[in-house]
C-alpha positions in Angstrom: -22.8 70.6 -83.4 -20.3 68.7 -84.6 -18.4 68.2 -88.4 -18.5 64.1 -89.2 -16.9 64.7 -92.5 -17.5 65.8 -96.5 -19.2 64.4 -100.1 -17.4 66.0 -102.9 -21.1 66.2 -104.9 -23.7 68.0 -103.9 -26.6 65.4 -104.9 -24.8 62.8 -103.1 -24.4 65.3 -99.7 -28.1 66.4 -100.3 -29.0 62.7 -100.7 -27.4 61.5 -97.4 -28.5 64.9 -95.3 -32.6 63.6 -96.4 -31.4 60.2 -95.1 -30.1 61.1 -91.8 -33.0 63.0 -91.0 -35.8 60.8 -91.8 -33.3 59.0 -89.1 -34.1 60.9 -86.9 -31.0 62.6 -87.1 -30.5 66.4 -87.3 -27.7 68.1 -89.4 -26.6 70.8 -91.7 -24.9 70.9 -95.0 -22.3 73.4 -95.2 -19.9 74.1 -98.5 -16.4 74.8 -98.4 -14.8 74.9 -101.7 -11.4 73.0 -101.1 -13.4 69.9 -99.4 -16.5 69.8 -100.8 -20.0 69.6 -98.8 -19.6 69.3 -94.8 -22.2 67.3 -92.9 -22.5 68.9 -89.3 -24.5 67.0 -86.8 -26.8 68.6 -84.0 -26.6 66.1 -81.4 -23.5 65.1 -80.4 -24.9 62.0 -78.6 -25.8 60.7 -82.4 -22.2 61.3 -83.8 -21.5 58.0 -83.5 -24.9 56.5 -85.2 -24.0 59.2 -87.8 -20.2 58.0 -88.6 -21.5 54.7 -89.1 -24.8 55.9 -91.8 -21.3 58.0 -93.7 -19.2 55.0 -93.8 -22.3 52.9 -95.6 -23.2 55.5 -97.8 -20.2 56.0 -99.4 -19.7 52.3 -99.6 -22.8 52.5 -102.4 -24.3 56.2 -102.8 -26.8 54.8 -105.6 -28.5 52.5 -103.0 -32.0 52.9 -103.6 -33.1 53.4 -100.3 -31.0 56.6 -100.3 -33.5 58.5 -102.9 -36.7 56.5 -101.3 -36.0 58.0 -97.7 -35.4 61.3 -100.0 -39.0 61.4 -100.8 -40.3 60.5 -96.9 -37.9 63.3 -95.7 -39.6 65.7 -98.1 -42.9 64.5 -96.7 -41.8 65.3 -92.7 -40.5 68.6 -93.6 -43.5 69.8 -95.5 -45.6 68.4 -92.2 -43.1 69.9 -89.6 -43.4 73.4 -91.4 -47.1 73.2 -91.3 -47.2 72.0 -87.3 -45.1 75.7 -87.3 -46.7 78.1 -89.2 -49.0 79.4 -86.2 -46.0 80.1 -84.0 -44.2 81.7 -86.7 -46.7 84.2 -87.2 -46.9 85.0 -83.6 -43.1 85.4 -83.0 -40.1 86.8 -84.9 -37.4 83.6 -85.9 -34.7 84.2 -83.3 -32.0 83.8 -85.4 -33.6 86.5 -87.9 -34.0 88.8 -85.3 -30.7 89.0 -84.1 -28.5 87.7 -86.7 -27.3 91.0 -88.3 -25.3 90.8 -84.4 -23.0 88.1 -84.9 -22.0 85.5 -87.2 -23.5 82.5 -84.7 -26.9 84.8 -83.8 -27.8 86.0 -80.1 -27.7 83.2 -77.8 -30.4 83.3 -75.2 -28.1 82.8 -72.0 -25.6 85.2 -73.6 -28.6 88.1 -73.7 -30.3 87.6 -70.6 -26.4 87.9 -68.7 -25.8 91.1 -70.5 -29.3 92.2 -69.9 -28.5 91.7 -66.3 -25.3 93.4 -66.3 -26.8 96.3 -68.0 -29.7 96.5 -65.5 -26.7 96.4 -62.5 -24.7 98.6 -64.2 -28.2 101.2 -63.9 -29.1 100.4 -60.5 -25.0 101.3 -59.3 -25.8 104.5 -60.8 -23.1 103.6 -63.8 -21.1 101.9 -60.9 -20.7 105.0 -58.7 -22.8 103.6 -56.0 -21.6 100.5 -54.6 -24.1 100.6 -51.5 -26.8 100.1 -53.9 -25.5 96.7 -55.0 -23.4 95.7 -51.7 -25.6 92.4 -51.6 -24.0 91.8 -55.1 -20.1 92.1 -54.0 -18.7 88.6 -52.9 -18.6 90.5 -49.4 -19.6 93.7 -47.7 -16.5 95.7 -47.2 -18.8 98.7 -46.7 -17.6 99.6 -43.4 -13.9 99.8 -44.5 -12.8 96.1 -43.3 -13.5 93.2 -44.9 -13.9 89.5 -43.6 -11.6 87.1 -45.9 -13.6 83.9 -44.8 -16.8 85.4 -46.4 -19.1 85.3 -43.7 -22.1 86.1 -46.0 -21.7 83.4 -47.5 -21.2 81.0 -44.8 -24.8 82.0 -44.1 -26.2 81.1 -46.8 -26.0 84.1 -49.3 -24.2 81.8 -51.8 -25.1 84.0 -55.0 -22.3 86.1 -53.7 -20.0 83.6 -55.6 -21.0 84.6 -58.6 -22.4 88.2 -59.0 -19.9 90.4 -58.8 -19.6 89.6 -62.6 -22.7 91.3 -62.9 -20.8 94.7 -61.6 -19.2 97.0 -63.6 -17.4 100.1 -62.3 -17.9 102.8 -65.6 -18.9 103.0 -68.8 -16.0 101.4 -70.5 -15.7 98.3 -68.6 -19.0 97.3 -69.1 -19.1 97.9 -72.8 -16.0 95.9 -73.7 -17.4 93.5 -71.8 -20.5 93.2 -73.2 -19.0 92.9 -76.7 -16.8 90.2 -76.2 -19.3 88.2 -74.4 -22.2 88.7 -76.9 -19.1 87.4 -79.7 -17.9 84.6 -77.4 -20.8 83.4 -75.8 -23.2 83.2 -79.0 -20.4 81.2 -80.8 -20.5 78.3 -78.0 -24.5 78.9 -77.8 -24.4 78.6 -81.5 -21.8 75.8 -81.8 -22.4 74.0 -78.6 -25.5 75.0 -76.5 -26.8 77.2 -74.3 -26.4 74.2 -71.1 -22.6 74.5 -72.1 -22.3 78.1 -72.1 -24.2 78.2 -68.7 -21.7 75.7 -67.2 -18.8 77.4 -68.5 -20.5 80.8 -67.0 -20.7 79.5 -63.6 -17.7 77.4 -62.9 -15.6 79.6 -64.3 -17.4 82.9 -62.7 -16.8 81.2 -58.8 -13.8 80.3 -59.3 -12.0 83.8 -60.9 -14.4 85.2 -58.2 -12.7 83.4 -55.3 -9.1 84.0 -57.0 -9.6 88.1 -56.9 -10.5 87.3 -53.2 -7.8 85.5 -52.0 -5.4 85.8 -54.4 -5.7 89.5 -55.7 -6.5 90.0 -51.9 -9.4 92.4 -53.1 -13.2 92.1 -51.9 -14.5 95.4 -54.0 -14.2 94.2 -57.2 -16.8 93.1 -60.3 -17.1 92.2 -63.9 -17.2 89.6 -66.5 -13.8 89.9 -67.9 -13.0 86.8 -65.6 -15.4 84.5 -68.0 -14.6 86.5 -70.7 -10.9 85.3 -70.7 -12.3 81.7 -69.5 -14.2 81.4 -73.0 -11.6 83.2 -75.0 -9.3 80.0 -73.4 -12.2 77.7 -73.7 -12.6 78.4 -77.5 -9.0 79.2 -78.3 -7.9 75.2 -77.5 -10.6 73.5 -78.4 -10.4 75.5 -82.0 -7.2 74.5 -81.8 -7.1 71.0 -80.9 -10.8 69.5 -82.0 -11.5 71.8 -85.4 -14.7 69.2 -85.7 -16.1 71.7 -82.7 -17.1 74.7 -84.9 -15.3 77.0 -82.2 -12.5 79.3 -83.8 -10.6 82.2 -82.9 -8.2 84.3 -85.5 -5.0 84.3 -84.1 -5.2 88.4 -84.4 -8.1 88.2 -81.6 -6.1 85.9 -79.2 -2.8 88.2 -79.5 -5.3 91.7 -78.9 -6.4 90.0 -75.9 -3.8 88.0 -74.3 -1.7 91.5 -75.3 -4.6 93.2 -73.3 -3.9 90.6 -70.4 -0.6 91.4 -69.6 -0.9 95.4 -70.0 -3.4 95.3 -67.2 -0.9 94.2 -64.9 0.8 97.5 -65.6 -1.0 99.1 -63.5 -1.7 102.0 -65.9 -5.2 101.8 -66.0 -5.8 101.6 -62.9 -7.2 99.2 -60.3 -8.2 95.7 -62.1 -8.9 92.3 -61.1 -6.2 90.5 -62.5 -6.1 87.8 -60.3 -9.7 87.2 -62.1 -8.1 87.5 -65.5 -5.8 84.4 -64.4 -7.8 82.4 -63.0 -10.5 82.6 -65.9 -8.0 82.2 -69.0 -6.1 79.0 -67.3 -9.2 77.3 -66.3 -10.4 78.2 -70.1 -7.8 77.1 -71.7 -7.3 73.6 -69.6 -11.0 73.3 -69.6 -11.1 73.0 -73.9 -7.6 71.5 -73.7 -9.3 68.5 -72.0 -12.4 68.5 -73.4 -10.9 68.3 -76.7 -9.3 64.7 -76.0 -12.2 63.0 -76.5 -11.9 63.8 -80.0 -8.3 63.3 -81.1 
């Protein structure tokens, strides 16, 4: 979802939001009381198309074909609602039912990794029982040595690349987790979609994976704190350098948790994949550095 621009008066924004849709383009009006009404578009691939309808309409907002399409836009709303009213009876609005969570709703990849983690986190009996989950751990280091070329994997158990963010060692870890990635991943869900999010999840999950391994030098390791600093990068730049995105961060969060970054190194709170940490924020934050060029 993307912002194309704002109409100082409502009528007009309402007026040109009918228009687009009867287009067959999707959008949102939203108000901000400096700028007037936002347009946000759905599709990114009709940004363009959409720029273009803008630039026309405030050329001549009184063009009659503005209030004629109005009327047909009415029409395919009232017949869209009626095409739904047997599903809505049957099931509860997504965004209703877990709205009161977050500001952007649940996303739908951002539940089902948490319900996974949760159910991992059960099975490990609350991560005291690593034998349990061994085919979970990028390797098995169960008999006290460990194999840095990753045999498993070399025969074909590939998934080890990316589970151990499943694993979570106590109660804590997997808690904080949880929270940050129900926050972080609904936003891009919300602002993006759920493909992006599920990109983002697995490139960026292999990769701080494979830097615990051979940078951190560690093979018992496990949790999403890896992505988690890869979408906290992800969302901090492109906030910061395409503000059209919808993705923002308060500068108080991005202190806590870069704050939270380096204290880990410490060493105080034990043993922690920091190598994961790393690898995760700077691939975040070069990943929306670059993606945000497109937009400048």
């Amino acid at each position: 979802m993307r912002l194309i621009g704002h109409l100082a008066e409502e009528i007009s924004a309402r007026a040109f939001a009918d228009y687009l849709y009867v287009q067959g383009i999707e959008n949102q009006l939203d108000h901000d009381k400096n700028d007037g009404w936002g347009i946000w578009i759905s599709d990114e691939d009709k940004i363009a198309r959409a720029n273009e309808l803008l630039n026309d309409f405030r050329k001549n907002p009184s063009d009659p074909k503005y209030i004629k399409e109005a009327k047909s836009a009415e029409e395919l709303r009232a017949k869209e609602e009626k095409d739904q009213e047997t599903y809505r009876k049957r099931l509860h609005n997504r965004r209703h039912l877990f709205r009161p969570l977050t500001a952007y709703g649940f996303g739908p990849v951002t539940f089902v990794m948490i319900a996974i983690s949760v159910v991992v986190f059960f099975i490990s009996n609350f991560g005291q029982n690593d034998d349990a989950i061994m085919r979970l751990f990028i390797t098995d280091f169960s008999t006290g040595r460990w194999d840095p070329t990753l045999p498993e994997i070399r025969q074909g158990e590939v998934w080890r690349l990316l589970t151990p963010i499943f694993i979570h060692m106590s109660p804590l870890h997997i808690i904080f987790n949880m929270l940050w990635l129900r926050d972080l991943g609904s936003m891009i869900e919300g602002r993006q979609s759920w493909i992006h999010l599920l990109i983002l999840t697995l490139v960026i999950g292999v990769c701080s994976n494979l830097g615990e391994v051979y940078i951190g030098h560690v093979p018992n390791f496990g949790g999403m704190s890896g992505v988690v600093y890869g979408l906290l990068g992800y969302i901090w730049m492109r906030g910061k350098f395409d503000p059209g995105s919808g993705l923002y961060l308060h500068s108080y969060t991005v202190m806590m948790m870069i704050a939270w970054f380096f204290l880990c190194f410490t060493g105080i709170f034990g043993s922690i994949a920091n190598a994961a940490h790393a690898v995760g924020l700077v691939m975040g934050i070069a990943w929306g550095y670059l993606s945000s060029l497109r937009y400048r």
